[in-house]
SEDRENMAR-930124 format. One record per residue: residue in one letter; x, z, y of N, C-alpha, C, O, CB in turn. Coordinates in pm, whole numbers, plus 50000, padded with zeros to 5 digits. Glycine has a CB too. Layout:
! residues N
AXZYXZYXZYXZYXZY
...
! end
This chain:
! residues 283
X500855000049880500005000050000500895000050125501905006950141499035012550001
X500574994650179501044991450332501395004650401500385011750407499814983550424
X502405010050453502295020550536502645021050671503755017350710502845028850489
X501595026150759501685024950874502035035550976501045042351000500755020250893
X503035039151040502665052051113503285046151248504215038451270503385068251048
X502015055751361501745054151482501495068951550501015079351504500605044551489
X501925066151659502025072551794501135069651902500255061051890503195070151843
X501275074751982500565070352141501125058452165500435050452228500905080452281
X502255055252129502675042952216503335032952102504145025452156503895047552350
X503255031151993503455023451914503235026651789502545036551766504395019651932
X503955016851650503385015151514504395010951449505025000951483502245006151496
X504635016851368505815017351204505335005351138504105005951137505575033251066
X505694996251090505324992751007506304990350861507304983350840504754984251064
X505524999550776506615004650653506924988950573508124987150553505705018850519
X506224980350537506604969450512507604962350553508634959750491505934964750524
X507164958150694508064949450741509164952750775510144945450791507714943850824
X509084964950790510504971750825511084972750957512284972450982511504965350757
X509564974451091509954969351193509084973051288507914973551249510154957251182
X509274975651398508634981751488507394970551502507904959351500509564985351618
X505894970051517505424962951607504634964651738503604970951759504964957451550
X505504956151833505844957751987504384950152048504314938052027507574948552040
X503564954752101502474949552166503404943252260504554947652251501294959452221
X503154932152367503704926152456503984934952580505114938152615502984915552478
X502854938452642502754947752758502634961552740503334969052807501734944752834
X501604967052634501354982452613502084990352557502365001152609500414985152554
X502614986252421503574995452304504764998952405505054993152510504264984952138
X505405010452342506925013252382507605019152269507345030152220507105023352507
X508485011052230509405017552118509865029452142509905032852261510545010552088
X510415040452024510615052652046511885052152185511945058952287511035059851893
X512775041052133513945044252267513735038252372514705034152436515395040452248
X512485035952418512215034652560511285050252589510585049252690511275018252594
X511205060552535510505075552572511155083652571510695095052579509575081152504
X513035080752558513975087352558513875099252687513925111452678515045077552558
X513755091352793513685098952868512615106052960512765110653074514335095152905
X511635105752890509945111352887510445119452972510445118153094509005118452743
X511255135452854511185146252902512425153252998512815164852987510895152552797
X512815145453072513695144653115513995136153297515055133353353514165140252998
X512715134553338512575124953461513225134853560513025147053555510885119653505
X513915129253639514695132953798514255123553902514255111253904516455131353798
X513945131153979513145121754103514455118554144515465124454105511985129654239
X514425104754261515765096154301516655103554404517865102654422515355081254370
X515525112954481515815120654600516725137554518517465146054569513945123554699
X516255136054398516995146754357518675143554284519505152554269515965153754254
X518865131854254520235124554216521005122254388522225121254404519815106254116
X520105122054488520915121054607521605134754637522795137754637520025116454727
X520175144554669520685155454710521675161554635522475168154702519835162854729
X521865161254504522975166054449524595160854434525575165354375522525167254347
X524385150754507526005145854592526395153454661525645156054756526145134254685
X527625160354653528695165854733529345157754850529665146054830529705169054645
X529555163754976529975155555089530805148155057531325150254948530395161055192
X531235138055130532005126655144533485132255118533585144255146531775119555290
X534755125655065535885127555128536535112555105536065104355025536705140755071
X537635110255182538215098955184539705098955116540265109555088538195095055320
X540275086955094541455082255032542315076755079541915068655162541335076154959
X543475077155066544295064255165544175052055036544315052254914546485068955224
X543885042855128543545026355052544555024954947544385018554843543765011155166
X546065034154995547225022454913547085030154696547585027654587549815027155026
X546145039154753546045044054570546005035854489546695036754387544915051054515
X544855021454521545055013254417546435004854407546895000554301543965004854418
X546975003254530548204996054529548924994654433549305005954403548914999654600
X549414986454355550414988254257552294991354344552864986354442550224971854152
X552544998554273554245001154307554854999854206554754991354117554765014554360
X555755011454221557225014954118556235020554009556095014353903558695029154186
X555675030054029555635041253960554275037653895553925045453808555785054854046
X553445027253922552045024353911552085012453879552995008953953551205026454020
X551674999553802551784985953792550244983653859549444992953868552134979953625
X550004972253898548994966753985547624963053884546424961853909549674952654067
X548414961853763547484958953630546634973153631545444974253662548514956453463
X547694985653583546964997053587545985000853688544925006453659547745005453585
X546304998153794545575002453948544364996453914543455004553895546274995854109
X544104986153902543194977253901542404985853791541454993253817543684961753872
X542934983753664542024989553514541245007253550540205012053507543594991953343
X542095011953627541535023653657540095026753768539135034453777542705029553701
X540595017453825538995007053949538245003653851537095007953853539334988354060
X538624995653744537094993453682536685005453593535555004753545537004979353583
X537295014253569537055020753498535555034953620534535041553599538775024553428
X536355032153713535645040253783534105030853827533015036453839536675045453911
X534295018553843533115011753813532095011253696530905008253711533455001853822
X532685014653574531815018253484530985032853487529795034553459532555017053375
X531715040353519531605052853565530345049553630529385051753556532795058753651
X530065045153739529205042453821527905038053737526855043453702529765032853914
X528375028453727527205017753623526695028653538525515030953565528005002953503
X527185036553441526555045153386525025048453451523885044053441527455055453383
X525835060153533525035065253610524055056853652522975059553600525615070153698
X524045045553745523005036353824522295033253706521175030253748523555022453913
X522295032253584521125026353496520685041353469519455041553461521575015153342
X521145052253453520515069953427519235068253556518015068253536522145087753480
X519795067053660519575071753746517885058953800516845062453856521145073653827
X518235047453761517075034253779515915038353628514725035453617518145013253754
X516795045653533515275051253405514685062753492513475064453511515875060353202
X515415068553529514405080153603513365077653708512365084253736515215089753673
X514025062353779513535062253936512165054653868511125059653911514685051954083
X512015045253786510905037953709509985048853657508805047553685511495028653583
X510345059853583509695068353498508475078753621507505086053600511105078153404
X509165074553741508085081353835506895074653836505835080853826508475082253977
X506945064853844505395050853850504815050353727503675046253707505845031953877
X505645054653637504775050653493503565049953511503195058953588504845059853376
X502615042353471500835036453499500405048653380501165053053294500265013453438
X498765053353407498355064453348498225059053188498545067653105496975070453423
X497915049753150497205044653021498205030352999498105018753038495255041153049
X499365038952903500445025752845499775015552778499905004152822501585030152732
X498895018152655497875013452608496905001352599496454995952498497505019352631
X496624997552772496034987352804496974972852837498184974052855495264992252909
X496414961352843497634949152869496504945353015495384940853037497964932052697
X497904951553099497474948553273498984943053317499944949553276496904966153388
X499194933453385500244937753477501144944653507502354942753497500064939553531
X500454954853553501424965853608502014975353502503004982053534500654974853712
X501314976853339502194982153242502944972253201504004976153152501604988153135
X502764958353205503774951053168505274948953250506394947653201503144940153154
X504804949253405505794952753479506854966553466508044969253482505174952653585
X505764972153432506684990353386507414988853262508264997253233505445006253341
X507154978653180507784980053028508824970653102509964975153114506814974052859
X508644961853138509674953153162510804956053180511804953353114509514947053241
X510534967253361511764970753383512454981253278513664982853266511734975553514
X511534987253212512534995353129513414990853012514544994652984511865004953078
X512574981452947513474971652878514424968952917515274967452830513144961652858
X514934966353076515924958153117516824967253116517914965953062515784950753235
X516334979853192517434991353169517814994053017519034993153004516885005653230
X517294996452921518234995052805518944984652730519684985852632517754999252727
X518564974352794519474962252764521044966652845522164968152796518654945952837
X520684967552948522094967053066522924981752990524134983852982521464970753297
X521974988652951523025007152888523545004052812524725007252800522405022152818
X522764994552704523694988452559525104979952594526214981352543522634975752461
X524644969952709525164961552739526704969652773527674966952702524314954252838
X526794978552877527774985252958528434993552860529594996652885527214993153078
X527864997952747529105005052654529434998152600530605000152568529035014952567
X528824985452544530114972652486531474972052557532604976252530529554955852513
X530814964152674531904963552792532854968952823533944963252830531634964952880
X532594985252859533624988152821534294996452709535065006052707533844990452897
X533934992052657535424989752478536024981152467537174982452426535064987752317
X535404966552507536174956552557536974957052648537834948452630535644948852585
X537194965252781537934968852876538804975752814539884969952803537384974652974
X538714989152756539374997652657540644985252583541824986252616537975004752530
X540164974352484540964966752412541924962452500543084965152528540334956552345
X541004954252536541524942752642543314945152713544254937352725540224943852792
X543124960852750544394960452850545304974452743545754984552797543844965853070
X545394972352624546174978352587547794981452557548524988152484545694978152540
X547854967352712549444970352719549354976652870550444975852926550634954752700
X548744980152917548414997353016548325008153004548765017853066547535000653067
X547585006452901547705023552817549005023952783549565033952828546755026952659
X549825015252707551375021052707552455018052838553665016952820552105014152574
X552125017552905552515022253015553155035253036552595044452975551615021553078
X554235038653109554795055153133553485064453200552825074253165556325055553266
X553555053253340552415059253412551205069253314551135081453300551665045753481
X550445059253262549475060753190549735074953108549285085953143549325048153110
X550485072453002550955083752937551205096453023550965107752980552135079952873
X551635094253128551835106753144550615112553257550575122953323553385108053188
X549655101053248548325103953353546875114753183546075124153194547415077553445
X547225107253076546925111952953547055128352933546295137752909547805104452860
X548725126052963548775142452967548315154153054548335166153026549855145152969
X547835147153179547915154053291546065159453254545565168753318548465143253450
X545185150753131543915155853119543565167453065544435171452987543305148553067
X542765173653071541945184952995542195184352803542675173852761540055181253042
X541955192652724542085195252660540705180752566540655170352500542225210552684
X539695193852646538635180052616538425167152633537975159052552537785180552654
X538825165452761539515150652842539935145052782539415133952781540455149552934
X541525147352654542055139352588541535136052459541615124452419543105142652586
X541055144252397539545143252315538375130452325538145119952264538715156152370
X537925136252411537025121752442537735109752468537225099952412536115122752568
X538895107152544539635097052608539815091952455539495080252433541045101352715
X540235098852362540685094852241539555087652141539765078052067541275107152180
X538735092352154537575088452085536885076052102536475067852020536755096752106
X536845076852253536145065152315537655049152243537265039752174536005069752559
X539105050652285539915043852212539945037852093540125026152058540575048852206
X539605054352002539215044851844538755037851837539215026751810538635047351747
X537095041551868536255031051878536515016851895536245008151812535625033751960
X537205014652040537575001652135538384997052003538154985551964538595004152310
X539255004351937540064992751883540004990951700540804986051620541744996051938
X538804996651683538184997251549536724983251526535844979651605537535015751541
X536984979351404536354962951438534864963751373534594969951270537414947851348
X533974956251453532294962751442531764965951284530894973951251531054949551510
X532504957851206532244957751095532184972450990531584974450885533084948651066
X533374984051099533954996151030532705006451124532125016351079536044999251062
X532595002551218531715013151315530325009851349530114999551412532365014951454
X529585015951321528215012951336527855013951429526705009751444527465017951279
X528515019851548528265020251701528435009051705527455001951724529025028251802
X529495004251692530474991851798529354982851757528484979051834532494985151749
X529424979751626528234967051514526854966451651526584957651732527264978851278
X526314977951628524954981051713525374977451880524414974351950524424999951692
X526534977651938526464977552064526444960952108525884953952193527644986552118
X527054959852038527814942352010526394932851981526084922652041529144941051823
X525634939551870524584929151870523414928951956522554920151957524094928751754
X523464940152032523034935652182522794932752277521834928952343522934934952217
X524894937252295524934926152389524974916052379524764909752483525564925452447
X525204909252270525524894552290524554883952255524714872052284526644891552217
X522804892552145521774886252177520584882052295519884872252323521484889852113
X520824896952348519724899752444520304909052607519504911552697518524910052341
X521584912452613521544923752718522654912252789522014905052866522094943352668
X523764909552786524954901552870524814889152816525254879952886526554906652854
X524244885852696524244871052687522894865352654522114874252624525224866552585
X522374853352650521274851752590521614838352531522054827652572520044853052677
X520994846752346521274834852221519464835352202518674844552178522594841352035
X519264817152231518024815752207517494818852064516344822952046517774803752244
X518354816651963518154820751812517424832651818516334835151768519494823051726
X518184839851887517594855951888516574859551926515824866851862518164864451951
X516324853852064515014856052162513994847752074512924853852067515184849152342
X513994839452024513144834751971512564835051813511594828951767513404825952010
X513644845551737513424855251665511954867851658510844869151606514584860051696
X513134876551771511844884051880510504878451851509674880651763512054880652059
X510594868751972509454861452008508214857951866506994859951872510154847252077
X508964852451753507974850551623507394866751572506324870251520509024842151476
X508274872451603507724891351554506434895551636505384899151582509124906051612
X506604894751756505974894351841504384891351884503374898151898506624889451874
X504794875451898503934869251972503224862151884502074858851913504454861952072
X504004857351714503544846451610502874855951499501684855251470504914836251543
X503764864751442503454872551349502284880151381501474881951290504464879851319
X502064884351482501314895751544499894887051611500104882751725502424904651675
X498734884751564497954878451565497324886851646496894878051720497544874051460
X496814899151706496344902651805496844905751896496384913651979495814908451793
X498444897551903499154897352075499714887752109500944888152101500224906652115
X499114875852156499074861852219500364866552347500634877552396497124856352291
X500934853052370502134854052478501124851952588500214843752593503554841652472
X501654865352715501014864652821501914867452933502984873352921499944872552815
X501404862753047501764858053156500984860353276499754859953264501904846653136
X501504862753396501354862953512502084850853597503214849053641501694875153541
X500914844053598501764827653664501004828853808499784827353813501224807553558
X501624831253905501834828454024502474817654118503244809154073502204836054039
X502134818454249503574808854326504424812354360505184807254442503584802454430
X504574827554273506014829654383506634840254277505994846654194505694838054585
X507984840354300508964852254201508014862954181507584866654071510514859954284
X507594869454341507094882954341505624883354266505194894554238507014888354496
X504934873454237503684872954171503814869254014502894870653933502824862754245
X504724865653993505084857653845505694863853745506734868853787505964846753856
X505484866353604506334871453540505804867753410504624865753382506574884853571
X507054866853314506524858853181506754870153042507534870152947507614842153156
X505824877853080505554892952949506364883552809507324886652739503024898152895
X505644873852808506394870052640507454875552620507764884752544506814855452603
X508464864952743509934867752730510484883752686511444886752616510514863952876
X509564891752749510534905652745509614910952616509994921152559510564918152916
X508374904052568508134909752389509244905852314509814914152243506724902452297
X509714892252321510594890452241512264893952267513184889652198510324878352216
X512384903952402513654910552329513244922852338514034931852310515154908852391
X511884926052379512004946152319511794938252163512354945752083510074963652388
X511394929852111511384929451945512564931051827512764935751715510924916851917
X513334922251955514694918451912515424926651877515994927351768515354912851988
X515494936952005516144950852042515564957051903516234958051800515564959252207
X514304960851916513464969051821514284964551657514014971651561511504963751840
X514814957951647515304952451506516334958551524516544968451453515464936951468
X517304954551622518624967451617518474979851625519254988951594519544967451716
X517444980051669517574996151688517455003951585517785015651569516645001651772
X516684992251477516335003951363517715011451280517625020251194515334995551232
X519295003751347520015007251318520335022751348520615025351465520564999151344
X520325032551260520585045551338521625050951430521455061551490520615053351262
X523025041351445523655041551541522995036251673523575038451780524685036051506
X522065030851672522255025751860520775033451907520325034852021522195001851906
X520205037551777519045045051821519715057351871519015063451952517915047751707
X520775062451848521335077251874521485075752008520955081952100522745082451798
X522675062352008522745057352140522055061052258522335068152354522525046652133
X520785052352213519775045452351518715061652356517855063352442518455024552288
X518905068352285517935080552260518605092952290518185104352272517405081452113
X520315087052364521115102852401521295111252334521815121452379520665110852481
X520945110352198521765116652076523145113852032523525117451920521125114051966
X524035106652126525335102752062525585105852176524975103752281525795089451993
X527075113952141528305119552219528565114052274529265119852356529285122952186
X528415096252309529065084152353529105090752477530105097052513528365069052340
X527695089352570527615098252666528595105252743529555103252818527045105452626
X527795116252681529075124952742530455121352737531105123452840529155137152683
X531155115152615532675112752611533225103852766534055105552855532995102252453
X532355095552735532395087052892532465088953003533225082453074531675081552924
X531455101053060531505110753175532575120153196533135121453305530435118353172
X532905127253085534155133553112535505131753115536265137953189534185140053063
X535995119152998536465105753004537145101653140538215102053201535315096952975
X536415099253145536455085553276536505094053422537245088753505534625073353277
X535985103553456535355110953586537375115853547537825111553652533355126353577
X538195119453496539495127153454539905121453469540345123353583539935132453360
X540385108753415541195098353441541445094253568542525095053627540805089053382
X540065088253623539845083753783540385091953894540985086353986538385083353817
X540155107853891540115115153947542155118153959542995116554048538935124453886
X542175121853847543825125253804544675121653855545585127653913544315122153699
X544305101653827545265091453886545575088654007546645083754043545015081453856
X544345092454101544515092754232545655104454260546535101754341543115094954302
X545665118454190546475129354215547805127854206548625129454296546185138754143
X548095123054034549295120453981549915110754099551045112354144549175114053827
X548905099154148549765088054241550485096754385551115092154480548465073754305
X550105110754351550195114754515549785114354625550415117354726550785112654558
X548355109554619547605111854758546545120754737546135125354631547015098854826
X546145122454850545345135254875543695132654903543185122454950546035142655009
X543095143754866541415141554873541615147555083542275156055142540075157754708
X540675137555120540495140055270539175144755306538445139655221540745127855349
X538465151355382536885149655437536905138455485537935133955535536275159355546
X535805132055479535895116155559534775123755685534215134555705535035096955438
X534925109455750534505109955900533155106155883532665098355802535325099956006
X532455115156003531035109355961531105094756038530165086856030529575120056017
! end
């Protein structure tokens, strides 16, 4: 017998082995990740600490710093960021959520949308950087580096270490990396029509009481094509059933945190180790 189990906002289906995603109403479990957990936008502001400033030449490459490193440590602090800005865009969405997910209107399709997009871009950005991680691993042996390594926390070098394995362990051995990789490169940084249109048959073909729908307007701001984003929450919904990226996208994996403490050490350090100083900036 068929087994089915359902929620408020979606449906198991024990057969198929697969979430099925209404177009506009359903929400897979890892889009309610952060249900219990909403921060208004004004409360991610107010909890910024005042300004201070830098002298410009930190990123500079010198003697003691190569221009390669300077640079890798900038993006690194850009990821840093990115983190955050997609934390911080699930929360700012999760304020509007529409009362009744349930119904196929518009405006829940607009609400699923954007949240979809935000877990595409979260998946997307821990690929990335592991690929950054690989990529410049003739920086990490660097003197500099090494001795910016040592200059971290106990825990610092811990996570720094972890997040490394990973980067240079091949998707096939890690079920993170496997899970991060096949999202980005179906549905979150790249788009393989194979895939989307995978999705799309789960979806929109298989699923006989959810026809592809649309908001066709004349203009960007009136227009939007629900199909498209059934068939990669479907898509998604197929990886996800992987239990690595569900940990992931559901903040049950350390990834997280390793990253924040990670990265916020490094960034912070390197500016120190280089010898310049934290300033108050000017209003």
């Amino acid at each position: 017998m068929q087994q089915v189990r359902r929620s408020a906002n979606y449906a198991w289906n024990g057969r198929a082995g697969r979430l099925q995603i209404n177009a506009i109403a359903a929400r897979p479990p890892f889009m309610q990740s952060l249900d219990s957990m909403t921060v208004r936008y004004e409360e991610y502001v107010q909890a910024l600490v005042p300004l201070e400033a830098m002298d410009p030449k930190v990123f500079i490459g010198g003697e003691d710093a190569s221009q390669k490193l300077c640079n890798f440590i900038l993006a690194l602090a850009l990821v840093y960021n990115d983190f955050k800005v997609v934390i911080v865009g699930h929360h700012a969405v999760d304020t509007v959520e529409p009362k009744n997910l349930m119904v196929k209107t518009p405006e829940v399709g607009m609400f699923n949308a954007v949240r979809i997009g935000m877990f595409r871009l979260h998946a997307g950005i821990f690929r990335e950087l592991f690929d950054l991680i690989y990529n410049n691993a003739d920086v990490l042996a660097e003197p500099f580096f090494s001795r910016l390594e040592r200059k971290l926390t106990s825990e610092g070098r811990a996570h720094w270490q972890a997040l490394c394995d990973i980067a240079s362990s091949r998707p096939k051995d890690n079920p993170e990396l496997k899970a991060l990789l096949l999202v980005r490169n179906k549905v979150a940084f790249h788009y393989d029509p194979a895939a989307l249109f995978a999705g799309y048959r789960m979806s929109c073909v298989d699923d006989v009481t959810n026809p592809p729908l649309v908001s066709r307007g004349n203009t960007m701001q009136a227009t939007h094509f629900f199909f498209a984003d059934a068939a990669a929450m479907s898509y998604m919904s197929e990886a996800a059933e992987q239990d690595a990226l569900m940990d992931i996208l559901c903040g049950r994996s350390p990834l997280t945190h390793r990253i924040n403490v990670a990265l916020y050490e490094l960034v912070t350090k390197f500016v120190a180790e280089r010898g310049f100083a934290w300033k108050t900036a000017s209003a």
